[in-house]
Backbone as a printed PyTorch tensor [residue, N CA C, xyz], in Angstrom:
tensor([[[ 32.1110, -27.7810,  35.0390],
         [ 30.9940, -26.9600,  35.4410],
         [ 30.4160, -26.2800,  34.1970]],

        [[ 28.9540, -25.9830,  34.1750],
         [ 28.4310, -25.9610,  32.8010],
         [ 28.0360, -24.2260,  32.8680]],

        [[ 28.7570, -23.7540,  31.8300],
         [ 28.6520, -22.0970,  31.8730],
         [ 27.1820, -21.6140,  31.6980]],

        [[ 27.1530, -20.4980,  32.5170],
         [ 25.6620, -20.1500,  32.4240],
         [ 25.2880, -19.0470,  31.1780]],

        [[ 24.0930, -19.3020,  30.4360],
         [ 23.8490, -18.8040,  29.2310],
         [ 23.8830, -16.7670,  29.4160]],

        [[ 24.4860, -16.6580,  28.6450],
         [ 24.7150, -15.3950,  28.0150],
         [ 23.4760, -14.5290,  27.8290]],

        [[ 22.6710, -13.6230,  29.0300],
         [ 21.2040, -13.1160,  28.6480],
         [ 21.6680, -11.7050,  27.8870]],

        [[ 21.1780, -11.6160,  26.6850],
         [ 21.2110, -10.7330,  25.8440],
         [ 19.9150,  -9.5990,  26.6280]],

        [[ 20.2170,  -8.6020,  26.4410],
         [ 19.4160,  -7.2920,  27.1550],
         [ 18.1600,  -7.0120,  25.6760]],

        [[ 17.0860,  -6.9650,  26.0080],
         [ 16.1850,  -6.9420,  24.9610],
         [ 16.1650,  -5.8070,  24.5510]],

        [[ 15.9120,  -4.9570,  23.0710],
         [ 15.3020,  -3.7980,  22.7260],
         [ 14.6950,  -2.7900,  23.3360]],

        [[ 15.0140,  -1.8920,  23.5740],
         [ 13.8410,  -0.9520,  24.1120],
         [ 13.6540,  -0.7540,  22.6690]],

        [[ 11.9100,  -0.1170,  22.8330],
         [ 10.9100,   0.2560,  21.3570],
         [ 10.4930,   1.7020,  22.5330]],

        [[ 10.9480,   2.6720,  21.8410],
         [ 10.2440,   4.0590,  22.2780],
         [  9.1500,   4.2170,  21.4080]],

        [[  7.8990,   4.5170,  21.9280],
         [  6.5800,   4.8760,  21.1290],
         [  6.3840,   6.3220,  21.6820]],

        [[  6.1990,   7.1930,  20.4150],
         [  6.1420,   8.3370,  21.0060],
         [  4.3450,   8.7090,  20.4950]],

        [[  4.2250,   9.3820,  21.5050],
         [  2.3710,   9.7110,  21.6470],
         [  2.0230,  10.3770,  20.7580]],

        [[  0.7470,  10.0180,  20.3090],
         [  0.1650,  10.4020,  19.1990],
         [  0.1280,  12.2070,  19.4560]],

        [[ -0.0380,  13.4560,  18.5640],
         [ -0.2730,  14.4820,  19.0920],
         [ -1.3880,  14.8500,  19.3100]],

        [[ -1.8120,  16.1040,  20.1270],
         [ -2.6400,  16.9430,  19.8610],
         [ -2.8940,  17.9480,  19.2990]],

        [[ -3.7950,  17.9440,  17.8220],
         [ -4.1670,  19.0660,  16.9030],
         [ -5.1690,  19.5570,  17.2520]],

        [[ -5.0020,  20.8530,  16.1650],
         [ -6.3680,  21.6080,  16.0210],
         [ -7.0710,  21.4970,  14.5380]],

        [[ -8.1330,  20.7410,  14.1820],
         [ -8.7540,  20.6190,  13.2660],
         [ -8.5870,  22.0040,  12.2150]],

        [[ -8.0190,  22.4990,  11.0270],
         [ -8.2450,  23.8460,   9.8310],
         [ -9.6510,  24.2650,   9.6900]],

        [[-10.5160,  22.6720,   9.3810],
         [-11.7480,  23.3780,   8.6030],
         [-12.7960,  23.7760,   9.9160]],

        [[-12.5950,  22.7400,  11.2060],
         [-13.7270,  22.8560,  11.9960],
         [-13.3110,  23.4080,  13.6020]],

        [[-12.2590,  23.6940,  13.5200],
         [-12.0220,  24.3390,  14.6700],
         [-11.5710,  23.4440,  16.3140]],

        [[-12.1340,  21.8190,  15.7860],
         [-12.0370,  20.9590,  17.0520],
         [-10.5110,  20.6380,  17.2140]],

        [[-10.2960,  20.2310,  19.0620],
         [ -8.9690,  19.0820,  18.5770],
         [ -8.6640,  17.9340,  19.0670]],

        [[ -7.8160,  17.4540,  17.8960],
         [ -8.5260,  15.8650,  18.0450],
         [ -6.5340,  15.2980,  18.1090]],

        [[ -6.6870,  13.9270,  18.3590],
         [ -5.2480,  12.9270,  19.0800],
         [ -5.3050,  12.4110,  17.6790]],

        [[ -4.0310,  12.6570,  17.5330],
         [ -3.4450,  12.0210,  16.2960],
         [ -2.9920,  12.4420,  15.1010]],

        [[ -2.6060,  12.1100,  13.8740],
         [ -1.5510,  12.7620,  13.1250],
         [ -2.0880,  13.5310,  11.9490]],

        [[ -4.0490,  13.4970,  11.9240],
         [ -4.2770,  14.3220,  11.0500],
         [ -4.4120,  14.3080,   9.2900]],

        [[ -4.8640,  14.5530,   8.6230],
         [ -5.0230,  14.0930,   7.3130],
         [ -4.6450,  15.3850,   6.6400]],

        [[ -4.5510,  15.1580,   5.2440],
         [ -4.2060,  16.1890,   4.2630],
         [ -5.3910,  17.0450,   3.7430]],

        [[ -5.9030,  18.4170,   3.8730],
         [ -7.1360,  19.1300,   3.6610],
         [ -7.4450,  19.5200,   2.4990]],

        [[ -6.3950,  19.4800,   1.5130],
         [ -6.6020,  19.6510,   0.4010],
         [ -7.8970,  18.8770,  -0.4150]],

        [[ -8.1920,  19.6080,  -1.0290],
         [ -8.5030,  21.0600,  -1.8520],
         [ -9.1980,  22.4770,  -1.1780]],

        [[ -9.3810,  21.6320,   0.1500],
         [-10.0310,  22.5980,   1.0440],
         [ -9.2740,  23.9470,   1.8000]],

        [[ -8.3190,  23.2790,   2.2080],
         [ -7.2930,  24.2650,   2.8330],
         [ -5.6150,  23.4780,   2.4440]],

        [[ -4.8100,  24.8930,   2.7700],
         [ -3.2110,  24.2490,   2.3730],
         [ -3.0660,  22.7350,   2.9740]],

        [[ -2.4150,  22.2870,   2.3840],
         [ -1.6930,  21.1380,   2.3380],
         [ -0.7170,  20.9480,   3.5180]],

        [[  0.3630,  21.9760,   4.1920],
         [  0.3220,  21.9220,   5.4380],
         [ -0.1540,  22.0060,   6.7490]],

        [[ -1.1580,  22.0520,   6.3390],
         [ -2.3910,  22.2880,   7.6590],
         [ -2.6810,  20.3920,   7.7860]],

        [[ -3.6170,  20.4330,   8.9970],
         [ -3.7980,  19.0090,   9.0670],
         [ -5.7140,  19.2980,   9.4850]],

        [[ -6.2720,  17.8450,   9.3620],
         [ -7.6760,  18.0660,   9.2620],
         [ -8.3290,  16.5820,  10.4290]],

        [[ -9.3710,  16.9360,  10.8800],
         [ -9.2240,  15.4670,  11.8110],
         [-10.3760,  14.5730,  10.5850]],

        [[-10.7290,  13.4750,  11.5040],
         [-10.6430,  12.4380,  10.2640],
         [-12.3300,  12.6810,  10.2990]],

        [[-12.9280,  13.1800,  10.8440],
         [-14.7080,  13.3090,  10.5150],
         [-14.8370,  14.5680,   9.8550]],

        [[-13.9970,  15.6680,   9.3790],
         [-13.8980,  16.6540,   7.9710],
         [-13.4400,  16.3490,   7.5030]],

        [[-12.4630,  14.8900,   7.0610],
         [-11.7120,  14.0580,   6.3390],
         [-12.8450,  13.9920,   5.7120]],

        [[-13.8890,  12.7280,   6.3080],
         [-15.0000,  11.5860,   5.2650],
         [-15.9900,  12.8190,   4.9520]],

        [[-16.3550,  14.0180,   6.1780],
         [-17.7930,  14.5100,   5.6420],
         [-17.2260,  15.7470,   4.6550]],

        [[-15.9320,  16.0460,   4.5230],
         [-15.9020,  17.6010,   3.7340],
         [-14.7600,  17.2150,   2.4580]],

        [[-13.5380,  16.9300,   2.6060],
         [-12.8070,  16.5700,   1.8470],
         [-12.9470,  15.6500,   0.7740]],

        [[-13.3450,  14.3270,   1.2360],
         [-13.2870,  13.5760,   0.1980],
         [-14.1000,  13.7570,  -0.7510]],

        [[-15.4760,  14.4610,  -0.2500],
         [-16.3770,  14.7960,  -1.1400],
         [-16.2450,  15.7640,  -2.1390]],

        [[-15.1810,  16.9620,  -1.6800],
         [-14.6390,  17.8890,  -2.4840],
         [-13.7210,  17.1570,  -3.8100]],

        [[-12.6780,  16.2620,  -2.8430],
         [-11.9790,  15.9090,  -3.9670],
         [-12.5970,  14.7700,  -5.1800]],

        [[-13.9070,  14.3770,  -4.9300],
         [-14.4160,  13.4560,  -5.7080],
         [-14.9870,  14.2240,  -6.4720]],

        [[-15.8960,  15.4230,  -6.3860],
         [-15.9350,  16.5290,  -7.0320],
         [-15.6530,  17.4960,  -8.1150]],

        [[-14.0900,  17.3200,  -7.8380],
         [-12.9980,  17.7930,  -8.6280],
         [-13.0230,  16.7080,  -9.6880]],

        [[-12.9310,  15.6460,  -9.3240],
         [-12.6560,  14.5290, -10.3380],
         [-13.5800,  14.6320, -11.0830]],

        [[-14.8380,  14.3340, -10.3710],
         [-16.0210,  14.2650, -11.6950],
         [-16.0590,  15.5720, -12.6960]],

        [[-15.8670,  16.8310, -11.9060],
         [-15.9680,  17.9720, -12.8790],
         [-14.3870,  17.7150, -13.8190]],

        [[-13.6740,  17.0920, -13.7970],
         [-12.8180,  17.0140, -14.6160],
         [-12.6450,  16.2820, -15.8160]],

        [[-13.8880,  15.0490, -14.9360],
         [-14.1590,  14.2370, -15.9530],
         [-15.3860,  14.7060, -16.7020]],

        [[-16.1250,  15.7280, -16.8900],
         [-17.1810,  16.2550, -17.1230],
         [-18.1030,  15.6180, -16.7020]],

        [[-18.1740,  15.1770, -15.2670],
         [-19.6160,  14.1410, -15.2230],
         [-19.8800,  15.2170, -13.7230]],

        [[-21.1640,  14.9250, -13.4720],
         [-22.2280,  15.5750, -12.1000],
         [-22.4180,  14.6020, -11.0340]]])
């Protein structure tokens, strides 16, 4: 008699949910893990991602050019 195959029990994968923040610079809150605000605000604070592209990056590109002496 031909033994019946051995079902191995699959993985559970726990996904744990994105959070809910409160934006530093703009006050909104937004799902998910938030970006780094610096130069704008501390570095442990978190920022959502549309004061990410419209406030931050522009600051920190900013910094660069004035470092590099350029406008």
């Amino acid at each position: 008699m031909p033994r019946k195959k051995e079902v191995k029990p699959k993985p559970v994968i726990v996904v744990e949910p994105e959070p809910t923040l409160t934006c530093c610079l703009c006050g909104k809150e937004f799902v998910g893990w938030g970006n780094n605000p610096s130069p704008l605000a501390d570095e442990d604070k978190k920022c959502c991602d549309e004061c990410n592209y419209t406030k931050v990056i522009p600051a920190r590109l900013a910094e660069i050019a004035e470092h590099y002496g350029k406008e």
